[in-house]
PDB file with SEQRES, HELIX, SHEET and CRYST1 records, atoms N, CA, C and O in Angstrom:
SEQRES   1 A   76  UNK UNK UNK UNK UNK UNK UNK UNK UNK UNK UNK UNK UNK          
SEQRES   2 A   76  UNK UNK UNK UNK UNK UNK UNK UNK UNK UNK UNK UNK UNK          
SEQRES   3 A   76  UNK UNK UNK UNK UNK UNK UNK UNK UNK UNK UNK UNK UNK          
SEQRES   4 A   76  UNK UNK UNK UNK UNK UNK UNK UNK UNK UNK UNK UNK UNK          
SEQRES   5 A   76  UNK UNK UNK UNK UNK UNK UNK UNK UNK UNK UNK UNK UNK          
SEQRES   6 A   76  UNK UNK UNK UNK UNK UNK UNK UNK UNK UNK UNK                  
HELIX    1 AA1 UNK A    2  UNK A   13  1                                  12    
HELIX    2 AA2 UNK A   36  UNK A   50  1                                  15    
HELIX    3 AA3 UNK A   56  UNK A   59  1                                   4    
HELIX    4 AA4 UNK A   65  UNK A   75  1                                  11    
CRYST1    1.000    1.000    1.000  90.00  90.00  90.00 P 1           1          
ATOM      1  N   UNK A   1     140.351  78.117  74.566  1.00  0.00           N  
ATOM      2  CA  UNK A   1     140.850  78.484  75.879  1.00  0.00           C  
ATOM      3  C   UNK A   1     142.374  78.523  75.871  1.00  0.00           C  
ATOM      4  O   UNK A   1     142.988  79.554  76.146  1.00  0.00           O  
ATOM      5  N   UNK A   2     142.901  77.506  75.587  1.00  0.00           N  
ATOM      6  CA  UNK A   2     144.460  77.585  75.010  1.00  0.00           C  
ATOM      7  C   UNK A   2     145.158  78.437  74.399  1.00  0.00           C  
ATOM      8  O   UNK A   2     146.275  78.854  74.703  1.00  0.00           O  
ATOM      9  N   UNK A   3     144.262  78.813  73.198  1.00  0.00           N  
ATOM     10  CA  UNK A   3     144.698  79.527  72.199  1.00  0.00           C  
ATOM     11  C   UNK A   3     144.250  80.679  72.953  1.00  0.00           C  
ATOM     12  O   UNK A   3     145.223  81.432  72.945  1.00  0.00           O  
ATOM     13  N   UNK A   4     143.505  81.117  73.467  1.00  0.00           N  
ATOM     14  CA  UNK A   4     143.434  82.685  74.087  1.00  0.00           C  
ATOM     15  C   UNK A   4     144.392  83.096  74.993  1.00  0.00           C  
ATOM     16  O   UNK A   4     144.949  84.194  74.987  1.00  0.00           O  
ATOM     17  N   UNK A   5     144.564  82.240  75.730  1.00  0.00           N  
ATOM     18  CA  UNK A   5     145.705  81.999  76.989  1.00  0.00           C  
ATOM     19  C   UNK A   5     147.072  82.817  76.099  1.00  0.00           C  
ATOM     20  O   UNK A   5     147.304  84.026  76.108  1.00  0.00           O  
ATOM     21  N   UNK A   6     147.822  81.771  75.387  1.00  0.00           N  
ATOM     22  CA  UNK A   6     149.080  81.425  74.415  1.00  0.00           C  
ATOM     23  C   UNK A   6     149.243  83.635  73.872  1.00  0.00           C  
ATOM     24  O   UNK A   6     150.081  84.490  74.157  1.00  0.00           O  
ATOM     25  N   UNK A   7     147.711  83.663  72.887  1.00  0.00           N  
ATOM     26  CA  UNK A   7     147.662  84.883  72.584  1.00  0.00           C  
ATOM     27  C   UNK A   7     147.588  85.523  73.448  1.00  0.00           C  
ATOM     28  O   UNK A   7     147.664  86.699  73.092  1.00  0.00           O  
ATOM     29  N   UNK A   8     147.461  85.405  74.573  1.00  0.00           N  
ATOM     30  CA  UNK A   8     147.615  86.829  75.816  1.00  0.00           C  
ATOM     31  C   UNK A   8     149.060  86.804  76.128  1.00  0.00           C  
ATOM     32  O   UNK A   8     149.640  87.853  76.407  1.00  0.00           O  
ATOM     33  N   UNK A   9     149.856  85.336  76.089  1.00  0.00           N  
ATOM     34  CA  UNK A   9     151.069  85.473  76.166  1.00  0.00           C  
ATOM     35  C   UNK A   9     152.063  86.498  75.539  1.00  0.00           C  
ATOM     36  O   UNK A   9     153.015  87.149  75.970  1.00  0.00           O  
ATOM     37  N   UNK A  10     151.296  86.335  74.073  1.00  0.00           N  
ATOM     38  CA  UNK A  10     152.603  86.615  73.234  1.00  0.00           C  
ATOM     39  C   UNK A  10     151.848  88.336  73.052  1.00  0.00           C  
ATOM     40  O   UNK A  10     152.331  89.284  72.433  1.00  0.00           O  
ATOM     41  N   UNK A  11     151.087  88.305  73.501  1.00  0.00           N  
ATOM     42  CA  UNK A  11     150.303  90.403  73.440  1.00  0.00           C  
ATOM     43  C   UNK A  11     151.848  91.016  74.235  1.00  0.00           C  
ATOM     44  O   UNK A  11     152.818  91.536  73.683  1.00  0.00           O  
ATOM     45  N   UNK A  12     151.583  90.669  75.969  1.00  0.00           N  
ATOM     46  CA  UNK A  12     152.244  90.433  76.651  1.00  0.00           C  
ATOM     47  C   UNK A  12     153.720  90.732  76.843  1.00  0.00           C  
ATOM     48  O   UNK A  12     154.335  91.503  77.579  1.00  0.00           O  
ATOM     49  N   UNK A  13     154.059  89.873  75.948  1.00  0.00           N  
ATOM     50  CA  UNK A  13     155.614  89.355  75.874  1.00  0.00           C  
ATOM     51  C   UNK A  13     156.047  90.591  74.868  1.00  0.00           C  
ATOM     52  O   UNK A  13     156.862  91.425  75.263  1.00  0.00           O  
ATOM     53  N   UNK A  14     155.597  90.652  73.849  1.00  0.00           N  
ATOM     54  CA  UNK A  14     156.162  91.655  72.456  1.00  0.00           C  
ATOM     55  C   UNK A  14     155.421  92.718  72.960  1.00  0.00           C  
ATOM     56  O   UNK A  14     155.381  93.686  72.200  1.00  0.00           O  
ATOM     57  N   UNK A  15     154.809  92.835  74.033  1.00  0.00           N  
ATOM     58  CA  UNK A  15     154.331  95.327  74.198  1.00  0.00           C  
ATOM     59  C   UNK A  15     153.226  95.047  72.593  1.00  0.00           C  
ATOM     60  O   UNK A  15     153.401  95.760  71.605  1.00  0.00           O  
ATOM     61  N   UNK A  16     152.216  93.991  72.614  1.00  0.00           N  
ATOM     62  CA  UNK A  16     151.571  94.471  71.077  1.00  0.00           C  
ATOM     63  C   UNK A  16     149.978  95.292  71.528  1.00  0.00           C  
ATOM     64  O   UNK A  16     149.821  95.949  72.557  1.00  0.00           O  
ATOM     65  N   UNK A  17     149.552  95.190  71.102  1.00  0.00           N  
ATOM     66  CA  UNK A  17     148.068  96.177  71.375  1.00  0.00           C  
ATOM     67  C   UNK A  17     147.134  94.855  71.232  1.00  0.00           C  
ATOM     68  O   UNK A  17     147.233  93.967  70.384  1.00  0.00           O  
ATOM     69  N   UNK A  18     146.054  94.988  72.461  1.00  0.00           N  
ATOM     70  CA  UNK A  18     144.831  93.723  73.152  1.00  0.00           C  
ATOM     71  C   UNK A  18     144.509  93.624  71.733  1.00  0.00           C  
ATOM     72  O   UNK A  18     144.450  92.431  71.433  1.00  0.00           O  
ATOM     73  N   UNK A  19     144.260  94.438  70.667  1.00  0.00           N  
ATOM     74  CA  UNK A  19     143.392  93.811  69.544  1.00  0.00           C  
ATOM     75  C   UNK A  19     143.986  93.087  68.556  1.00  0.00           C  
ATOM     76  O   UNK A  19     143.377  92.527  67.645  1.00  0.00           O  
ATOM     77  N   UNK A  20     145.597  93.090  68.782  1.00  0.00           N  
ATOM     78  CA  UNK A  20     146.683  92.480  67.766  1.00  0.00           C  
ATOM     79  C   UNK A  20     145.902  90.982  66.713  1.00  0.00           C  
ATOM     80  O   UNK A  20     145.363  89.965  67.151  1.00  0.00           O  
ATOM     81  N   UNK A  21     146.086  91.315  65.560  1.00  0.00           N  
ATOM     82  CA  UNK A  21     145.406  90.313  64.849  1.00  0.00           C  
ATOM     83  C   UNK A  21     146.304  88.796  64.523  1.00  0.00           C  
ATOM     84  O   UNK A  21     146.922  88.463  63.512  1.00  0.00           O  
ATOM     85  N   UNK A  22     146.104  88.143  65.695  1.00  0.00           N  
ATOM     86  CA  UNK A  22     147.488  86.911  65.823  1.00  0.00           C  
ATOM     87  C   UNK A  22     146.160  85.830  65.505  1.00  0.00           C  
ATOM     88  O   UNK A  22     145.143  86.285  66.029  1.00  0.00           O  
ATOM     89  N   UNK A  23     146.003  85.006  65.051  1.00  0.00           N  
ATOM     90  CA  UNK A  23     145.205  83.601  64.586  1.00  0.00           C  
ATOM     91  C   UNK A  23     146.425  82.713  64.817  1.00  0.00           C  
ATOM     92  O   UNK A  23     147.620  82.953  64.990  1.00  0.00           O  
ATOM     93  N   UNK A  24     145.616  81.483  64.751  1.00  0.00           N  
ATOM     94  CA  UNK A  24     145.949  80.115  64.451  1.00  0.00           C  
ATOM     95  C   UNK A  24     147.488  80.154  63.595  1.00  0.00           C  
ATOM     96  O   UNK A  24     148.468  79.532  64.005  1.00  0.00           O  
ATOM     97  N   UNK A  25     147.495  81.065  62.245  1.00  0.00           N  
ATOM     98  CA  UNK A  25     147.954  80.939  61.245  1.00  0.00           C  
ATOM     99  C   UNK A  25     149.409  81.711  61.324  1.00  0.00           C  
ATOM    100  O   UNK A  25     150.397  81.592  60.600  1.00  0.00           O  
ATOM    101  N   UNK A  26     149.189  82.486  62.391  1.00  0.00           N  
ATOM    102  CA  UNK A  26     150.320  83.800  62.453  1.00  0.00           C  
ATOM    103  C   UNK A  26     151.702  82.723  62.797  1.00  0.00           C  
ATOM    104  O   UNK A  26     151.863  81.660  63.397  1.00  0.00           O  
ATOM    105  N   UNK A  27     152.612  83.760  61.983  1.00  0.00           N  
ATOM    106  CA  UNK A  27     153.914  83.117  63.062  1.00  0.00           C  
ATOM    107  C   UNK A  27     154.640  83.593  63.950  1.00  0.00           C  
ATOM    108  O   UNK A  27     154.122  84.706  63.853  1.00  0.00           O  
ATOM    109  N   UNK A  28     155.217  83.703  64.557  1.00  0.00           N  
ATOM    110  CA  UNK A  28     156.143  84.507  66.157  1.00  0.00           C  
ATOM    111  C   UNK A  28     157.185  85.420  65.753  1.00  0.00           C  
ATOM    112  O   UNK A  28     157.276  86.545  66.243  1.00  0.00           O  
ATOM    113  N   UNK A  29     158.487  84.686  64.307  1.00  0.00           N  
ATOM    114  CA  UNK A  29     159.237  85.291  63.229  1.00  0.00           C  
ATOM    115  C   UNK A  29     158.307  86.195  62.367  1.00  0.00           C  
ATOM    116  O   UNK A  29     157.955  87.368  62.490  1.00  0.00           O  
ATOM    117  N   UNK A  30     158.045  85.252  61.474  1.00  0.00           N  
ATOM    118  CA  UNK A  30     157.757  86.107  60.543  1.00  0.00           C  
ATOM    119  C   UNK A  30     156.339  87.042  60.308  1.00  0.00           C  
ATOM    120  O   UNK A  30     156.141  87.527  59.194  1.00  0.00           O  
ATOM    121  N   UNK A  31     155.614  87.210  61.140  1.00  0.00           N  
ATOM    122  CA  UNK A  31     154.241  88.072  60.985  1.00  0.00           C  
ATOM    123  C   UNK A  31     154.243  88.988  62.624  1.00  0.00           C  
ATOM    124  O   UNK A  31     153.641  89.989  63.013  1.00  0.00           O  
ATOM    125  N   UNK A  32     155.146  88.140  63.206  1.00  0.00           N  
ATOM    126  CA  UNK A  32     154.967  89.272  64.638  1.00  0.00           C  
ATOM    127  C   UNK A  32     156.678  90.007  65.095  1.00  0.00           C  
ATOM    128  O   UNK A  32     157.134  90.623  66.059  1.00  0.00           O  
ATOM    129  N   UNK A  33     157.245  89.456  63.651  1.00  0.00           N  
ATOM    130  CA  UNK A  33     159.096  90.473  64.205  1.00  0.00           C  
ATOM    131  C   UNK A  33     159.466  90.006  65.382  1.00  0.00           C  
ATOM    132  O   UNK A  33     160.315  90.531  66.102  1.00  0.00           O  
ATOM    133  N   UNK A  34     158.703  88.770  65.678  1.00  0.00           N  
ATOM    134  CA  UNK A  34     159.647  88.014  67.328  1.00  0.00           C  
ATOM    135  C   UNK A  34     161.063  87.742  66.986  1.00  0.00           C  
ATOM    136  O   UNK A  34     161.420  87.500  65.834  1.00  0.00           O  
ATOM    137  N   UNK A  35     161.888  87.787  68.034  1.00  0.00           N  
ATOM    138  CA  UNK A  35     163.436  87.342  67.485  1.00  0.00           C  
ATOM    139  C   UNK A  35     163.711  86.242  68.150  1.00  0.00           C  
ATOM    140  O   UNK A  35     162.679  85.641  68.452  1.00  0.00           O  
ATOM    141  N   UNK A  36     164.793  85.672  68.544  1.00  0.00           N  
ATOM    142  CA  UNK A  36     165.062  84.293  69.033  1.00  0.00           C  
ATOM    143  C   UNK A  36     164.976  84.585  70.618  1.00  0.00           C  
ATOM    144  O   UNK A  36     164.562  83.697  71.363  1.00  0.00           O  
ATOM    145  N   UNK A  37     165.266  85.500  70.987  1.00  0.00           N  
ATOM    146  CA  UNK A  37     165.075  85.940  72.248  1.00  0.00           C  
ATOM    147  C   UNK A  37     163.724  85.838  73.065  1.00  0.00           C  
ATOM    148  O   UNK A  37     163.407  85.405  74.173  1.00  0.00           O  
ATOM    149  N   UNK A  38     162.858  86.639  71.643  1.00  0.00           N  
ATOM    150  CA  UNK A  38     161.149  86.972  72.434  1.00  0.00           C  
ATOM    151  C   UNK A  38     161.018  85.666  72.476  1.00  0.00           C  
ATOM    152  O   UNK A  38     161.016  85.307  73.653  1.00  0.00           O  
ATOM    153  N   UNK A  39     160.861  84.424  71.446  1.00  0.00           N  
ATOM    154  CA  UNK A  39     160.950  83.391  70.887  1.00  0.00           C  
ATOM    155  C   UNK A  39     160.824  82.848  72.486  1.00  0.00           C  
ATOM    156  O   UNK A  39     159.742  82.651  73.038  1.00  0.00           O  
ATOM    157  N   UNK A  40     162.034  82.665  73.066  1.00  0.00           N  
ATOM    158  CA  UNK A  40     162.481  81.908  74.069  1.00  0.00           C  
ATOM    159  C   UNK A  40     161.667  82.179  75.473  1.00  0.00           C  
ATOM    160  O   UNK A  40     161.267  81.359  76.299  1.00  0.00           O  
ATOM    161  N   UNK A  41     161.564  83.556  75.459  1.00  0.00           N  
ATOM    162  CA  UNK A  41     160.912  84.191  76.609  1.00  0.00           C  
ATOM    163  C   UNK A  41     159.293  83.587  76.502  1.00  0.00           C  
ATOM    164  O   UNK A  41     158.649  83.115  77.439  1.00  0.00           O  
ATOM    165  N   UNK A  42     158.936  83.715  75.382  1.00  0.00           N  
ATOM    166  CA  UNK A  42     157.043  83.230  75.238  1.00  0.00           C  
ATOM    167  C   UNK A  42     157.228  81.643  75.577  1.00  0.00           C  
ATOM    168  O   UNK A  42     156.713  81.415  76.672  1.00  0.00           O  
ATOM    169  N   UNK A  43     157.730  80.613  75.059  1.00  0.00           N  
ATOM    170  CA  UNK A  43     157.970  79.559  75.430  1.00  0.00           C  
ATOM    171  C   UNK A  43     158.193  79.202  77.017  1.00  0.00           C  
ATOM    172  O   UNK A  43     157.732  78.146  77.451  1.00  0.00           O  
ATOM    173  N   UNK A  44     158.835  80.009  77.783  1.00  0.00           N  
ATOM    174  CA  UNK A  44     158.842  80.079  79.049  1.00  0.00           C  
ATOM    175  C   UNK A  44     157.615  80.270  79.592  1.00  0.00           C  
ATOM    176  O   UNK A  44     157.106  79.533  80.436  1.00  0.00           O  
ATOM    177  N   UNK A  45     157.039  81.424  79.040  1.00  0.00           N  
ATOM    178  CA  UNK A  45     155.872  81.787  79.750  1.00  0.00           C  
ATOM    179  C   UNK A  45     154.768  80.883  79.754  1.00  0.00           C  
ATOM    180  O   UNK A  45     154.053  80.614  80.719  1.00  0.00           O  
ATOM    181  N   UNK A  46     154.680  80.370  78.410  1.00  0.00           N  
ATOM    182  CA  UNK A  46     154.001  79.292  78.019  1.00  0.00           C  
ATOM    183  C   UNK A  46     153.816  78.082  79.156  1.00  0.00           C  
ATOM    184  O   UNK A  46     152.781  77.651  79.664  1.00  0.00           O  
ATOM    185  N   UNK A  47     154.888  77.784  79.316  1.00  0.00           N  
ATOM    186  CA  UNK A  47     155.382  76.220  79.897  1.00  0.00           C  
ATOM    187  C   UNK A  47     155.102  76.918  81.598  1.00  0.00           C  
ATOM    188  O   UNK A  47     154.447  76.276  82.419  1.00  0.00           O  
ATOM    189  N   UNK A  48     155.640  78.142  81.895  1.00  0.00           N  
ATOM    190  CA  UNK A  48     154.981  78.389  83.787  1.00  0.00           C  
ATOM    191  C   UNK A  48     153.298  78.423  83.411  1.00  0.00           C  
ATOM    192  O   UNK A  48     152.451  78.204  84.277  1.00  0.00           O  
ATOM    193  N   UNK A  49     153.074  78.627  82.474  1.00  0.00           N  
ATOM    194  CA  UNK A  49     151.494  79.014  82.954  1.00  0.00           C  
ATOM    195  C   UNK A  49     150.486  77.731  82.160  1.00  0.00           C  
ATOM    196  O   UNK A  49     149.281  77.777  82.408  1.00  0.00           O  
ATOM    197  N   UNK A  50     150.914  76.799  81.378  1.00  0.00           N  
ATOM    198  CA  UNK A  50     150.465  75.359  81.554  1.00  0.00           C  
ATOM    199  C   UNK A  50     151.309  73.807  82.205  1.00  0.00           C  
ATOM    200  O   UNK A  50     151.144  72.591  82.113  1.00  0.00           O  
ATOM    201  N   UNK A  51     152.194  74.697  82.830  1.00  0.00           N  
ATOM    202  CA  UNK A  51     152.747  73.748  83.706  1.00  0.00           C  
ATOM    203  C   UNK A  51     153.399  72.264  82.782  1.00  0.00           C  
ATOM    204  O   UNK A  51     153.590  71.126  83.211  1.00  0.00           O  
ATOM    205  N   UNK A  52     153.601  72.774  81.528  1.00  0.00           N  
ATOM    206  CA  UNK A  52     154.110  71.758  80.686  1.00  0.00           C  
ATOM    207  C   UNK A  52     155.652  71.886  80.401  1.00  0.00           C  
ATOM    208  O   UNK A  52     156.086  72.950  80.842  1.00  0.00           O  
ATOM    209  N   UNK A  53     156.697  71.025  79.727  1.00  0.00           N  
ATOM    210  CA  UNK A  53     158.110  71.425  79.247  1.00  0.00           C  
ATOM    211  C   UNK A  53     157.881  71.451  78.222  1.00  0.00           C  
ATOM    212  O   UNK A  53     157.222  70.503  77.794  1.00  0.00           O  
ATOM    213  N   UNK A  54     158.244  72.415  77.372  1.00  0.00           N  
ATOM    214  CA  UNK A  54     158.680  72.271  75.916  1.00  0.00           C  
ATOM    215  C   UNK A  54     160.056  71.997  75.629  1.00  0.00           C  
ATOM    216  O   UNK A  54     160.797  72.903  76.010  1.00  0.00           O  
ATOM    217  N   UNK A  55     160.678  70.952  75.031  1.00  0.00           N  
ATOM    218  CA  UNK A  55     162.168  70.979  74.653  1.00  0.00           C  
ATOM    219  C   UNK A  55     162.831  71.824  73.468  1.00  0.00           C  
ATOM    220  O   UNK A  55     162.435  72.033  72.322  1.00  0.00           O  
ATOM    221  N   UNK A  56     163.603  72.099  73.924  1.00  0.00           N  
ATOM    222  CA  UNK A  56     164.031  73.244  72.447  1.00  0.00           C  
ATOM    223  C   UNK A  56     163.875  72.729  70.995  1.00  0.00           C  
ATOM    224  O   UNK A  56     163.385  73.321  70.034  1.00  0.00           O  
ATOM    225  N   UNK A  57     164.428  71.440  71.064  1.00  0.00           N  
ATOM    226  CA  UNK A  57     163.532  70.935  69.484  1.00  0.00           C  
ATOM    227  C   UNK A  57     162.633  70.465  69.354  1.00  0.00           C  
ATOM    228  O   UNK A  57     162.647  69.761  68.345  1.00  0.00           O  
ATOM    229  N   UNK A  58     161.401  70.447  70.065  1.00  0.00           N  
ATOM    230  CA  UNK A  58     160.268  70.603  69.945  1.00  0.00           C  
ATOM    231  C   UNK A  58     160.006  72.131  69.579  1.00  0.00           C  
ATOM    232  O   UNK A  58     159.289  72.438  68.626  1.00  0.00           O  
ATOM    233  N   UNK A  59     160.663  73.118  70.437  1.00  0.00           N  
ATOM    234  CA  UNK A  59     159.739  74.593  69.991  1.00  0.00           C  
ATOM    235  C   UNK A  59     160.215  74.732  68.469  1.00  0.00           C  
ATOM    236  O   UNK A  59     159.489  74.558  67.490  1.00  0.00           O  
ATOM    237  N   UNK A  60     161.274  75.003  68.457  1.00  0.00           N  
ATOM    238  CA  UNK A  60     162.162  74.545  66.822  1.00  0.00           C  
ATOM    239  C   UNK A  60     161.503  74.620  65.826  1.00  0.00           C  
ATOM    240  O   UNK A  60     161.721  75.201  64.763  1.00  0.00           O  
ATOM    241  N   UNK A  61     160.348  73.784  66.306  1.00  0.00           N  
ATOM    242  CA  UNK A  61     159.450  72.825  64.991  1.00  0.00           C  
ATOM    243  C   UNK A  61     157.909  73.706  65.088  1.00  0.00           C  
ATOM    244  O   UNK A  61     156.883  73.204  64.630  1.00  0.00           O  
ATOM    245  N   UNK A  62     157.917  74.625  65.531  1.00  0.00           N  
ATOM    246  CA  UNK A  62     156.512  75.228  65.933  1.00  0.00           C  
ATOM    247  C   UNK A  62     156.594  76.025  64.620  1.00  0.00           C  
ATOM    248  O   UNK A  62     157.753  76.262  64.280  1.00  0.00           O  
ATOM    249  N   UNK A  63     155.463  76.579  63.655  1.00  0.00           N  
ATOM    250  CA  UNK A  63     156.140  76.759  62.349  1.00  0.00           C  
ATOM    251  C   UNK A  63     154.946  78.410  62.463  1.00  0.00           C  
ATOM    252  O   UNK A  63     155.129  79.506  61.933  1.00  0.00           O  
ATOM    253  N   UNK A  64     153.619  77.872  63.490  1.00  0.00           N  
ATOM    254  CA  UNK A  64     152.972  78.883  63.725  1.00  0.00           C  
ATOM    255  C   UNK A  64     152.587  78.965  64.966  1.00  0.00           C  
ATOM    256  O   UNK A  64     153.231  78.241  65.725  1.00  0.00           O  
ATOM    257  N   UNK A  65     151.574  79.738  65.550  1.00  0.00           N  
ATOM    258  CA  UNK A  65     150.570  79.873  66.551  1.00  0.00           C  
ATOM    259  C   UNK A  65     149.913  78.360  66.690  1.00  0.00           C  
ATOM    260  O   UNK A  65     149.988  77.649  67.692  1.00  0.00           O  
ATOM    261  N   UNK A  66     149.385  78.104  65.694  1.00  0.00           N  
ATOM    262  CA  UNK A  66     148.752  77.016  66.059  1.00  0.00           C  
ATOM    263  C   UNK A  66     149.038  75.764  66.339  1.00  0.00           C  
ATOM    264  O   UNK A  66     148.177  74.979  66.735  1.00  0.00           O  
ATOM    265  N   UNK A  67     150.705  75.337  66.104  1.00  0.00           N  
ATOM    266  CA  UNK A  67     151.468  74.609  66.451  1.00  0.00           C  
ATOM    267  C   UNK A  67     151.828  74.300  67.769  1.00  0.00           C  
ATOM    268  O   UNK A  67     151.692  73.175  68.251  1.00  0.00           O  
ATOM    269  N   UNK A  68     152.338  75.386  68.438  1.00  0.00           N  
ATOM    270  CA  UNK A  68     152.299  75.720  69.469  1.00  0.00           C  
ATOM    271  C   UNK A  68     150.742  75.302  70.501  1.00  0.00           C  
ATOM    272  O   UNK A  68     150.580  74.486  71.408  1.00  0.00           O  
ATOM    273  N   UNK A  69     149.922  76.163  69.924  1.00  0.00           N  
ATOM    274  CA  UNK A  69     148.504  75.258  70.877  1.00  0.00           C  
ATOM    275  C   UNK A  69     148.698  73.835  71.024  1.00  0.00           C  
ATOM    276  O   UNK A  69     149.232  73.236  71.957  1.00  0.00           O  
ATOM    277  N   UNK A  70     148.010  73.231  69.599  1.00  0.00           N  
ATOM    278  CA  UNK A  70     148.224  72.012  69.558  1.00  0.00           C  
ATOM    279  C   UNK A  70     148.877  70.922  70.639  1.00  0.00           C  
ATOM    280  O   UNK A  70     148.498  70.075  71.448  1.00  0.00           O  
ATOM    281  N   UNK A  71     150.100  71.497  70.124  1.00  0.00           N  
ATOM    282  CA  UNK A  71     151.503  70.795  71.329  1.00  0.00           C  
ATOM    283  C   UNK A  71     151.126  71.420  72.459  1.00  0.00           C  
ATOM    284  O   UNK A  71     151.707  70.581  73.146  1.00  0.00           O  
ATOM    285  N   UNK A  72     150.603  72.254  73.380  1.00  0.00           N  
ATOM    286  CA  UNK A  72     150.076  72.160  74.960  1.00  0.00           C  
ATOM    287  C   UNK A  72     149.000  71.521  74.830  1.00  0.00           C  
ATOM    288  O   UNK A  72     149.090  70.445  75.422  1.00  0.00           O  
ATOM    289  N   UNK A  73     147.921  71.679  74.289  1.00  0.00           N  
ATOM    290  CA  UNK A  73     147.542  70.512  74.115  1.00  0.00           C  
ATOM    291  C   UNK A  73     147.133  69.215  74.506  1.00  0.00           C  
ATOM    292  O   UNK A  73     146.270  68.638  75.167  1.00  0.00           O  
ATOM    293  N   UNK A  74     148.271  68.985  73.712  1.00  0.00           N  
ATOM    294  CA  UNK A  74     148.213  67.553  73.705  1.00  0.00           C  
ATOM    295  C   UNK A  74     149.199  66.907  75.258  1.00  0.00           C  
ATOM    296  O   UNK A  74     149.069  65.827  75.834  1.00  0.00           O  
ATOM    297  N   UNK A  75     150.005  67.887  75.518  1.00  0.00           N  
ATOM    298  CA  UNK A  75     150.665  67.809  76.719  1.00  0.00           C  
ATOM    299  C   UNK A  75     150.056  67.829  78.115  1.00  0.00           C  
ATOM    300  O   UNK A  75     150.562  67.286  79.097  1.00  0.00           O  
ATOM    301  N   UNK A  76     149.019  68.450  78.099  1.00  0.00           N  
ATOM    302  CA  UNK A  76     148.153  69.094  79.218  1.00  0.00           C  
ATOM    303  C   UNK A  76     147.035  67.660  79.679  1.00  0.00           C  
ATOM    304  O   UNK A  76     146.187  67.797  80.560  1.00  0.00           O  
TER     305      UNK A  76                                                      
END                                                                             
């Protein structure tokens, strides 16, 4: 449920196509060409739509997709 959420985010956020092949495993840099910008913007979106904070060195440390779940998460 998380992880579907997160991936509708980041469809969303980057203009990618509903079938975009993002897993657990993907990363935001390097497998989806996110820049520090999109980066910042999905994290936002993230945090209005589970009502959680992420601190910047916490996102920092997000290395994939599934990092990111995890940490809402465990926050939620």
């Amino acid at each position: 449920m998380v992880f579907e959420k997160i991936k509708e985010i980041i469809i969303e956020q980057l203009g990618l196509e509903d079938d975009a092949d993002i897993t657990m495993q993907t990363s935001l840099m390097r497998d989806l060409e996110a820049d520090s910008l999109d980066a910042v913007e999905i994290i936002m979106a993230i945090e209005d739509e589970f009502d959680v904070e992420i601190p910047d060195e916490d996102a920092e440390a997000f290395k994939n997709i599934g990092d990111i779940v995890r940490y809402v998460e465990e926050k939620m």
